[in-house]
C-alpha positions, 0 to 999 in steps of 0.5 A, spaced: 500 500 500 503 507 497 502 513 501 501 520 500 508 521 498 509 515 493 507 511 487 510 504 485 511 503 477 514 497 474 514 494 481 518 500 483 517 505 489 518 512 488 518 518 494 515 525 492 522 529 492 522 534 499 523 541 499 529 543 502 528 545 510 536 548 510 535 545 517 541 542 520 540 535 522 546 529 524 546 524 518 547 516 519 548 513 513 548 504 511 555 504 509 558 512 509 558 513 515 555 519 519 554 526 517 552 533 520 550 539 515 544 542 512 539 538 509 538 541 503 534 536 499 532 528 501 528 524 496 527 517 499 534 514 502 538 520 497 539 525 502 543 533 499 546 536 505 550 543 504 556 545 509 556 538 511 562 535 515 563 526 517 563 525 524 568 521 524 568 519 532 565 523 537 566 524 545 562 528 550 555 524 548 552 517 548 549 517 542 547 520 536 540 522 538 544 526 544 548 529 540 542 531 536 539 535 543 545 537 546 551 537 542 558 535 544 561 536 551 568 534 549 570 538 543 578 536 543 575 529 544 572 529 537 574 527 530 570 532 525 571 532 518 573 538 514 566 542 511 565 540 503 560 545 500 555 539 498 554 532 499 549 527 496 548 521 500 545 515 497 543 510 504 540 515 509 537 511 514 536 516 520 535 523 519 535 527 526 534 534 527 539 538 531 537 543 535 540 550 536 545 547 542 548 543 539 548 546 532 553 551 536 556 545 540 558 541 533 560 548 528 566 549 534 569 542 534 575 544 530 576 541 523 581 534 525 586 533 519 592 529 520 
């Protein structure tokens, strides 16, 4: 059964492509890791993220959702990509909002380079 925001042709599933919320949001992926930027487009798993950095490793929460809500409370600890100017990832499978807090939280951890 197909909801408002799909149709299936040729046995195939389709999502109406969503508008952009440029809303910042934590991004984990199938099998790319996770991400943070802004969510500029998503189309079913296909998700377009501006300013976007991977989140390599993290410290200072417990979990993604966490980070989501309250940011990090161990910037030194974190290990947070350097920001490309757009990315498109193909398996999106959560997509957590983050608040204002943690935005401020995330866009201070330094840029880790090796």
């Amino acid at each position: 059964m197909c909801g408002e925001n799909e149709i299936v042709v040729n046995g195939a599933t389709y999502f109406r492509k969503e508008e952009s919320t440029n809303q910042y949001v934590i991004i984990r992926t199938y099998s790319a890791g996770v991400h943070f930027g802004r969510l500029e487009e998503r189309n079913g798993k296909e998700v377009k993220l501006s300013s976007a950095r991977r989140i390599w490793s993290w410290s200072g929460a417990a979990s993604l959702s966490q980070m989501a809500v309250d940011g990090v409370s161990n910037a030194s600890g974190c290990k947070f990509s350097v920001t490309v100017p757009e990315i498109i990832l193909t398996e999106a499978i959560e997509i957590i909002p983050a608040t204002s807090k943690a935005i401020k939280s995330i866009l201070g951890v330094p840029e880790w380079k090796k």
